[in-house]
Backbone bond lengths (Angstrom), bond angles and torsions (degrees), N, CA, C in turn:
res aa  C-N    CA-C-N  psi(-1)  N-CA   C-N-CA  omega(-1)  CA-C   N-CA-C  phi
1 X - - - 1.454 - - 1.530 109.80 -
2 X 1.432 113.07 68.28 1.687 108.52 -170.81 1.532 85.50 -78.10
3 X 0.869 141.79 -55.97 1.874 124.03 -173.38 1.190 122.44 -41.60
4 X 1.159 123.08 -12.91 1.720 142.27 -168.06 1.773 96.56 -76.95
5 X 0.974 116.97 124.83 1.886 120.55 166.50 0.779 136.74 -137.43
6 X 1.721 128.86 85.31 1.472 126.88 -150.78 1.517 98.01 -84.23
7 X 1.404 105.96 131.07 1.621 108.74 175.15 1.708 99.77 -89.09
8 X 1.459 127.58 134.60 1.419 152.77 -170.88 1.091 112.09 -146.56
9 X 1.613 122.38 33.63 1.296 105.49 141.72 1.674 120.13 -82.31
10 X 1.425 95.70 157.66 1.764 99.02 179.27 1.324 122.81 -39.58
11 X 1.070 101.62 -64.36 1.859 101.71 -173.45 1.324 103.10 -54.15
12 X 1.641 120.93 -54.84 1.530 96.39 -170.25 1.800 112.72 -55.08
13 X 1.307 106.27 -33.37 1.532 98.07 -164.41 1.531 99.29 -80.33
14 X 1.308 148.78 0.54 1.474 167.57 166.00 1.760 81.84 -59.06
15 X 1.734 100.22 -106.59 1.467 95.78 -178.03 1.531 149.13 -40.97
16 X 1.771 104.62 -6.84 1.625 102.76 -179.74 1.724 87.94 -100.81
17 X 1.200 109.63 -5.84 1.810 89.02 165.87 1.125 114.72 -92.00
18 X 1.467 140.89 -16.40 1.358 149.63 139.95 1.582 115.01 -39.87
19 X 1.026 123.15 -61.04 1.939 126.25 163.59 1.141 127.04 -50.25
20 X 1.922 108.32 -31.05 1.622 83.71 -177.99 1.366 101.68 -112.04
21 X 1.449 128.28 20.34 1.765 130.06 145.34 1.802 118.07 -67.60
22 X 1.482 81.90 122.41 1.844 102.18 -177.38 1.246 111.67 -43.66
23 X 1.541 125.20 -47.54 1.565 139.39 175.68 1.624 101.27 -44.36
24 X 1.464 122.70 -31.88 1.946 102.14 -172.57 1.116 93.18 -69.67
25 X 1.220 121.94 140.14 1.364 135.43 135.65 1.388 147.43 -86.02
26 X 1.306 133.25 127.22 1.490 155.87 178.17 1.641 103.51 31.05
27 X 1.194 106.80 -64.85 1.403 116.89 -179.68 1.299 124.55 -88.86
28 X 1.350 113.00 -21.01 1.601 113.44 159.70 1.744 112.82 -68.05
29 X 1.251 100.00 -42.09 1.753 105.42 172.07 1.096 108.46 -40.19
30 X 1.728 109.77 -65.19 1.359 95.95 -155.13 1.664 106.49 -71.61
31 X 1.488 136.12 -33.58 1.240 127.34 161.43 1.434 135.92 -17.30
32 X 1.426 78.56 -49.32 1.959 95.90 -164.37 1.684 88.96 -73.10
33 X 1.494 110.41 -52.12 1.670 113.01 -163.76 1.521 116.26 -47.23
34 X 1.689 108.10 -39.50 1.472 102.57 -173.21 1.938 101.92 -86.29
35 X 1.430 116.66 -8.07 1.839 109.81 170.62 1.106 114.07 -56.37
36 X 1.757 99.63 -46.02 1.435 114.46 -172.69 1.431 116.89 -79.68
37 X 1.234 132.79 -30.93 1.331 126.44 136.56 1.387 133.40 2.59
38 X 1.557 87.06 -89.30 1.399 115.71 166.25 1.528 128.39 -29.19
39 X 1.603 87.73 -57.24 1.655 87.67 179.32 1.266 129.09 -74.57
40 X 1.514 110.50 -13.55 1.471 141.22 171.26 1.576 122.55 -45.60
41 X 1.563 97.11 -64.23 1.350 126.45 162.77 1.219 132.72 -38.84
42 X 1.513 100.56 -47.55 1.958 123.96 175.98 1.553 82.01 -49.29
43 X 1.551 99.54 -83.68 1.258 100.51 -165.98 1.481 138.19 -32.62
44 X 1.275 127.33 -63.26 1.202 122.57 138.53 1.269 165.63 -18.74
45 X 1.429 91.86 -8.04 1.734 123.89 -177.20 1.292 117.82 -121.24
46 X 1.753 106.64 9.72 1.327 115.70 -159.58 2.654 98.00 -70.88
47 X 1.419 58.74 -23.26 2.215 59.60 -162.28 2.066 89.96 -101.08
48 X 1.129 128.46 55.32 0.937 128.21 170.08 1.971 104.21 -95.77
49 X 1.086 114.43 155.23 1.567 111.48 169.97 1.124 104.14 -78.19
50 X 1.280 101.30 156.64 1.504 136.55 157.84 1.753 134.58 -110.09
51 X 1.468 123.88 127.41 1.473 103.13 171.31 1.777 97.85 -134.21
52 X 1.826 95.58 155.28 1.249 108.01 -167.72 1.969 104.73 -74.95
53 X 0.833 87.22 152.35 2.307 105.89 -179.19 1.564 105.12 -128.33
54 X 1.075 101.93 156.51 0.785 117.21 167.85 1.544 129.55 -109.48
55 X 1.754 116.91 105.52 1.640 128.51 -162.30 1.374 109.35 -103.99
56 X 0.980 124.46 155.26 1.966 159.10 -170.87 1.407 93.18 -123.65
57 X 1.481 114.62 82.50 1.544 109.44 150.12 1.814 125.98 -69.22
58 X 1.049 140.55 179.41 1.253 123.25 158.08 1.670 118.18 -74.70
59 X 1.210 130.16 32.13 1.427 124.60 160.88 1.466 107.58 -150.48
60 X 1.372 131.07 -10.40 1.127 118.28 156.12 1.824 121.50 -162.26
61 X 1.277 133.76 179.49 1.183 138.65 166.93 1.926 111.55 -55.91
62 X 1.146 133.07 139.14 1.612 140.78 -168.37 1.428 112.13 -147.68
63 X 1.578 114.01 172.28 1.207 89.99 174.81 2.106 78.20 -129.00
64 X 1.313 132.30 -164.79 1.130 124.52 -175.58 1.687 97.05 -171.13
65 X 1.249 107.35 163.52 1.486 103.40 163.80 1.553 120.20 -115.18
66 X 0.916 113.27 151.85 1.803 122.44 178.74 1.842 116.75 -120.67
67 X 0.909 150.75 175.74 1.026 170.01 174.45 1.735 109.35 -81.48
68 X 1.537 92.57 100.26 1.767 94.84 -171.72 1.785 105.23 -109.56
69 X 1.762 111.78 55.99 1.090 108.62 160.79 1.515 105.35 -136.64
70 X 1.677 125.21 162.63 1.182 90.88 154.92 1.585 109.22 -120.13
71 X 1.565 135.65 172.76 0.828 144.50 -109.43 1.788 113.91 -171.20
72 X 1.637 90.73 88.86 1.634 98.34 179.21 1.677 112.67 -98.79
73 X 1.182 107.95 114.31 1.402 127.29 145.37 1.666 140.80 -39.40
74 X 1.274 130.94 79.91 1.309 131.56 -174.15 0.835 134.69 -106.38
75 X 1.857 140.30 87.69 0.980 136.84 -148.28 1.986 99.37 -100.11
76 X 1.673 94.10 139.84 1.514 99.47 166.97 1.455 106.74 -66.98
77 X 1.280 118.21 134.59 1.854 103.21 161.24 1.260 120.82 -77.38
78 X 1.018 138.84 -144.07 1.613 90.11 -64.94 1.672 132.32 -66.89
79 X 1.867 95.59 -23.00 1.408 75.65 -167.01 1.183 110.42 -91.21
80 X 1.913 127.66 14.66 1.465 117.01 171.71 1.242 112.86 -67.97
81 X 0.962 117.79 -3.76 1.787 123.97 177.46 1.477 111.57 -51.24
82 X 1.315 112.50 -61.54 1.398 134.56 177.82 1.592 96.66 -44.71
83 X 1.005 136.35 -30.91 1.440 104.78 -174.76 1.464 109.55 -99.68
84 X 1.622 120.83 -16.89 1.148 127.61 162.45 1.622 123.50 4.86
85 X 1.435 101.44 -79.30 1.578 116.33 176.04 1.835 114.85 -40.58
86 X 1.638 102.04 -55.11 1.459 110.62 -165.73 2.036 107.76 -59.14
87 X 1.163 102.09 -8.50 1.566 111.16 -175.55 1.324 100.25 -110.37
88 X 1.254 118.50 -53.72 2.143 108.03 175.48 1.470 88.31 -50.73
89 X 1.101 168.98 -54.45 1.421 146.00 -94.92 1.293 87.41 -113.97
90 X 1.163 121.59 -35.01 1.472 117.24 -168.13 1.677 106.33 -116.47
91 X 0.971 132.01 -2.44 1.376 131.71 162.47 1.533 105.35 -151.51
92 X 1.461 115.28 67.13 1.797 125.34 155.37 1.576 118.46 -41.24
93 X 1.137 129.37 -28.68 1.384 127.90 163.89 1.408 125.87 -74.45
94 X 1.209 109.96 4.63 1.856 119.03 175.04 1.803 90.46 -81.03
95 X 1.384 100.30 162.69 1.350 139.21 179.00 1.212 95.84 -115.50
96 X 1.501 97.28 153.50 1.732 107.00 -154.25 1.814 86.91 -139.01
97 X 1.426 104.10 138.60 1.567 107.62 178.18 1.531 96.03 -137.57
98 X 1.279 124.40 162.45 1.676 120.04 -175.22 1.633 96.38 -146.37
99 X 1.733 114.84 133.71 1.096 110.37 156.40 1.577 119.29 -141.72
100 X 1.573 87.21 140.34 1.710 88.37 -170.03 1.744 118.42 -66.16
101 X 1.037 134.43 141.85 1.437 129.37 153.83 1.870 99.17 -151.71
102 X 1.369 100.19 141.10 1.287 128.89 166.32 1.458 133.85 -98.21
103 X 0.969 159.08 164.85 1.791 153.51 -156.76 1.537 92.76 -153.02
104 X 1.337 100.30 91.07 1.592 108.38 170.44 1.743 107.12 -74.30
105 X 1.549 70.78 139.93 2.286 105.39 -164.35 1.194 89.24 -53.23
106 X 1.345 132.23 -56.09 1.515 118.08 -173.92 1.029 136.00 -32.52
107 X 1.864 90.44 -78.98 1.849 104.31 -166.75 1.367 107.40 -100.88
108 X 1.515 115.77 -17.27 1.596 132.08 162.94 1.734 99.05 68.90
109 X 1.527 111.35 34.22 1.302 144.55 156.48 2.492 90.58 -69.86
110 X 1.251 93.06 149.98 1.699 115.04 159.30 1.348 121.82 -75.48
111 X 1.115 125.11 123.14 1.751 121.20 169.74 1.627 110.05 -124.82
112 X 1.310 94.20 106.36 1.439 101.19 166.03 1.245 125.64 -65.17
113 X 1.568 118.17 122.87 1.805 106.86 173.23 1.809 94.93 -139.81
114 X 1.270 120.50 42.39 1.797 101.05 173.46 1.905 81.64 -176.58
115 X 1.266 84.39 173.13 1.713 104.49 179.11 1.494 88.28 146.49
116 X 1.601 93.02 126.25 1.076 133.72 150.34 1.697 144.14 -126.68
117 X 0.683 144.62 107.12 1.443 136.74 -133.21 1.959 114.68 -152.69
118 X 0.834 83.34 131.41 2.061 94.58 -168.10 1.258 86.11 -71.40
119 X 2.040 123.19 161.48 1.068 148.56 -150.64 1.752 107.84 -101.92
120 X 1.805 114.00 -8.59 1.462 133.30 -177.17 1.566 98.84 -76.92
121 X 1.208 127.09 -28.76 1.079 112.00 -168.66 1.819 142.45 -27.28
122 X 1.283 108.02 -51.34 1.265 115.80 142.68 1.221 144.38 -28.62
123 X 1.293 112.55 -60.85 1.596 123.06 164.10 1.543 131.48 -100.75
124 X 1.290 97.45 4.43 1.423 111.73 163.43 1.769 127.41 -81.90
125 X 1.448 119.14 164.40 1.655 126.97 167.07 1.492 96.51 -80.73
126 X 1.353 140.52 130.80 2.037 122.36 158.11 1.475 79.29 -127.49
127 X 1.478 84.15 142.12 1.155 143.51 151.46 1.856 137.01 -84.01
128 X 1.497 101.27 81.85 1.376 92.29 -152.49 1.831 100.58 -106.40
129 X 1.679 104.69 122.87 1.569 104.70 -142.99 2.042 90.16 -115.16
130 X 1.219 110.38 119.05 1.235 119.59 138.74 1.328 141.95 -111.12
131 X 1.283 137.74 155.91 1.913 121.22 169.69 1.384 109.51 -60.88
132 X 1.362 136.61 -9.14 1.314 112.08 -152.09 1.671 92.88 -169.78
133 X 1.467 116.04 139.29 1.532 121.95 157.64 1.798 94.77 -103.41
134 X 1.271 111.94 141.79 1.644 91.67 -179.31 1.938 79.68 -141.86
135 X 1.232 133.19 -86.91 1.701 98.59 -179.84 1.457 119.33 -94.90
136 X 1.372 113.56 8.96 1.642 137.45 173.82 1.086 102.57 100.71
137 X 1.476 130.99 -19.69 1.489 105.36 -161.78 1.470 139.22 -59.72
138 X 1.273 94.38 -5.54 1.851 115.75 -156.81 2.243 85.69 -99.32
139 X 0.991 103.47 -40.51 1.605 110.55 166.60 1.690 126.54 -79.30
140 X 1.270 112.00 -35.16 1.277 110.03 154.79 1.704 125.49 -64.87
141 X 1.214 113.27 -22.44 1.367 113.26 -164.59 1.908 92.02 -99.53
142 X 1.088 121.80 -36.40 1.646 138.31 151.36 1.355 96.23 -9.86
143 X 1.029 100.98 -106.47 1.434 124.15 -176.67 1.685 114.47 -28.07
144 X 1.679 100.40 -48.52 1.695 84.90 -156.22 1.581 82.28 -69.56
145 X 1.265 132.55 -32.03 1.637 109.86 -158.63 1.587 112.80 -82.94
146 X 1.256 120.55 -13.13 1.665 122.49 156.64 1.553 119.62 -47.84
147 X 1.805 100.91 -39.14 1.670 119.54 -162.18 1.875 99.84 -88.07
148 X 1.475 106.29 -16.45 1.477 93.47 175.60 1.369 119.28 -106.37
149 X 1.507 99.62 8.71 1.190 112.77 173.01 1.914 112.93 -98.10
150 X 1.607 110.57 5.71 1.247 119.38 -171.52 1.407 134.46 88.61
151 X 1.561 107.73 7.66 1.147 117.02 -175.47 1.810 110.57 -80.08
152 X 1.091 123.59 113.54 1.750 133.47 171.81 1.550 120.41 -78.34
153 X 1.388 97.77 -39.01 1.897 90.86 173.85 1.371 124.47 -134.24
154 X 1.187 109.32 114.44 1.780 130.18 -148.22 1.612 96.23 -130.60
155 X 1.913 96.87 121.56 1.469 103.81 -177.93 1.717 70.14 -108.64
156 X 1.562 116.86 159.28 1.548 121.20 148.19 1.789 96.56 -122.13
157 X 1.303 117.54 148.00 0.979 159.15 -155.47 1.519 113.68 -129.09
158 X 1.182 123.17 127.98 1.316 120.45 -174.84 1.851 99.66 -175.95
159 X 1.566 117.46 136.67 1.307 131.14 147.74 1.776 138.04 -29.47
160 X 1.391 85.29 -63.40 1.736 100.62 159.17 1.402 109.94 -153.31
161 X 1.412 105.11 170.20 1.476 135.51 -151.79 1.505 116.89 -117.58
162 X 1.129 172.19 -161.61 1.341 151.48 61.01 1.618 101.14 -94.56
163 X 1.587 92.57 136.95 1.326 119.00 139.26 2.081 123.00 18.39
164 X 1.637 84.72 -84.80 1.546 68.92 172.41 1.583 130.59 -100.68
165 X 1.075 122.59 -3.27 0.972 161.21 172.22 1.887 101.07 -55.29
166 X 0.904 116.40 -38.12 1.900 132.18 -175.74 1.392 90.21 -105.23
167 X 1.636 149.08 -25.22 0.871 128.77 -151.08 1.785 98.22 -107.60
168 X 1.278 99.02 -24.88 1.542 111.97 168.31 1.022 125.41 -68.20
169 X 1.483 111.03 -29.98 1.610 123.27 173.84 1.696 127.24 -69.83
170 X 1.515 93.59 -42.50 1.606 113.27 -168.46 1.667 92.16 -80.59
171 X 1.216 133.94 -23.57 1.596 148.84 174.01 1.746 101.75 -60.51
172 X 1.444 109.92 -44.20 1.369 117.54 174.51 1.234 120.43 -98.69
173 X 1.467 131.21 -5.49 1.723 121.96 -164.55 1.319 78.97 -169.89
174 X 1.650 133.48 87.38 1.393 113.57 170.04 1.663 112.51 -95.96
175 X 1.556 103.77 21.08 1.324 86.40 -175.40 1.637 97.27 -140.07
176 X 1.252 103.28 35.54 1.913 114.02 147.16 1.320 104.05 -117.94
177 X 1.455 98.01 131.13 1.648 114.14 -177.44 1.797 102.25 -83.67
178 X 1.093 101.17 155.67 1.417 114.32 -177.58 1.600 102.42 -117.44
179 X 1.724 113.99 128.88 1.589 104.33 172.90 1.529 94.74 -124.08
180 X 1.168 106.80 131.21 1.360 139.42 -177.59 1.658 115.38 -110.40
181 X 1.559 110.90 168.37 1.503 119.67 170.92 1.413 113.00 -95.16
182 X 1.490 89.64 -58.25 1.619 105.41 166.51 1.734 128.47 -119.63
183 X 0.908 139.13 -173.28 1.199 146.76 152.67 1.924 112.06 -139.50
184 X 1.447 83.90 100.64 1.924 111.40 -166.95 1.660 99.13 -61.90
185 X 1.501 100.77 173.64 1.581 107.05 -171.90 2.033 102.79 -73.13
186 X 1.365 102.07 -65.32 1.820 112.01 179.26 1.104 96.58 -150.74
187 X 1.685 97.31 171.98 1.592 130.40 151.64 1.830 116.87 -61.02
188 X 0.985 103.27 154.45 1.510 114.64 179.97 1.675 96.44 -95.73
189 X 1.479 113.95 -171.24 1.349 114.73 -172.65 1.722 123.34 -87.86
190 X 1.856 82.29 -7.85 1.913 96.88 169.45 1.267 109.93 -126.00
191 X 1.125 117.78 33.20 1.803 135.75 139.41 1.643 97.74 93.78
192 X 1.175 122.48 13.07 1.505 113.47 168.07 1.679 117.62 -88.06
193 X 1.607 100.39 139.89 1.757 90.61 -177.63 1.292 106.21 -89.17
194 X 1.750 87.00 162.61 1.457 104.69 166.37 1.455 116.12 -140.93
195 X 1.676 93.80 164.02 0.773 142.82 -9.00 2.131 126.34 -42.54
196 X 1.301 102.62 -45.65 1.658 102.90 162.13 1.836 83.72 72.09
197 X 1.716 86.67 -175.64 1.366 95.13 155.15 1.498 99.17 -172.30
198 X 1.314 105.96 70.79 1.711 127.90 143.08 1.286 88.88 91.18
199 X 1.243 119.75 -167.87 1.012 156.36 174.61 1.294 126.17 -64.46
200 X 1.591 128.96 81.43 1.417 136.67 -135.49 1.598 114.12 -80.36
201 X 1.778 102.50 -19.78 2.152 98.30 166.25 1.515 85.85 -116.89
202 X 0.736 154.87 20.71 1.800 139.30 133.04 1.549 96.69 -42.58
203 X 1.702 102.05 -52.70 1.638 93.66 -137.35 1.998 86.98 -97.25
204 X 1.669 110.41 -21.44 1.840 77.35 158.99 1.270 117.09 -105.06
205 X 0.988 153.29 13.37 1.397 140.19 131.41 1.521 140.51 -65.85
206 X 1.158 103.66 -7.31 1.523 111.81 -178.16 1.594 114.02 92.65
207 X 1.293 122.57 1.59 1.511 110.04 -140.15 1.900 106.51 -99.01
């Protein structure tokens, strides 16, 4: 799984042990979720381009670098929403696209019912952000509808991982890397991981 990238810096692994304790509550979740975001992102952006500008400090003429990509944001709903913020905060000039898919209780098969998606796709980096791969399907099906929409370079982003869930994915897209916090032991027998930590818009929405 060389696409696989567990992020281990402290703080992130500080705050995902804060998220997946029962004691946070609703609004601490969602706090902690978009820090941890955040710090996610840094990371992830480390091999992004750069081009030189030209800056006006207050004492003289400079030259500086800026960020020479641009950069759509795609959160799964619902609960990719929640990390939404932790990625505007640190790159506000991304374009934001949203698509719905659900994991029916049954067959725990993907059902697409929404997508929306900005017109950069093509020449853009996306970033397509959920809390969780749990049997991939909701990330496999991600992807292909970004890719038929023309999208070429796709980081997915996610909190935690299981096992098979990454192994289903890299089976379908082995050449989008996945950056993660953790990569959990398994799925349970109704497809939630564990350890995990529940149900990721239960716990920011209240519901």
């Amino acid at each position: 799984m060389t696409n696989l990238h567990i992020l281990t810096h402290p703080l992130i692994q500080n705050k995902l042990t804060l998220l997946r304790d029962t004691r946070t509550n609703n609004h601490k979740f969602r706090l902690l979720l978009e820090e941890l975001t955040a710090f996610m992102v840094y990371e992830i952006t480390r091999s992004y381009p750069l081009r030189e500008v030209e800056v006006v400090t207050p004492l003289e003429r400079t030259t500086g670098r800026v960020l020479d990509v641009s950069i759509v944001l795609v959160p799964i709903l619902r609960a990719g929403t929640g990390m939404l913020g932790g990625v505007l905060n640190l790159v506000p000039m991304a374009k934001v696209g949203h698509i719905g898919i659900y994991r029916d209780p049954k067959t725990l098969e993907p059902v697409e019912y929404y997508a929306k998606l900005p017109p950069e796709l093509p020449e853009a980096q996306v970033i397509l952000v959920d809390p969780m791969i749990a049997t991939g399907g909701s990330a496999i099906a991600a992807v292909e509808l970004v890719k038929r929409e023309g999208a070429r370079r796709i980081q997915f982003l996610c909190l935690v991982a299981a096992p098979e869930g990454v192994e289903a994915f890299f089976e379908a897209h082995p050449k989008v890397p996945i950056y993660t916090a953790s990569l959990d032991r398994q799925l349970n027998e109704h497809g939630y991981i564990l350890p995990g930590l529940g149900d990721a818009g239960d716990r920011v929405f209240g519901t």
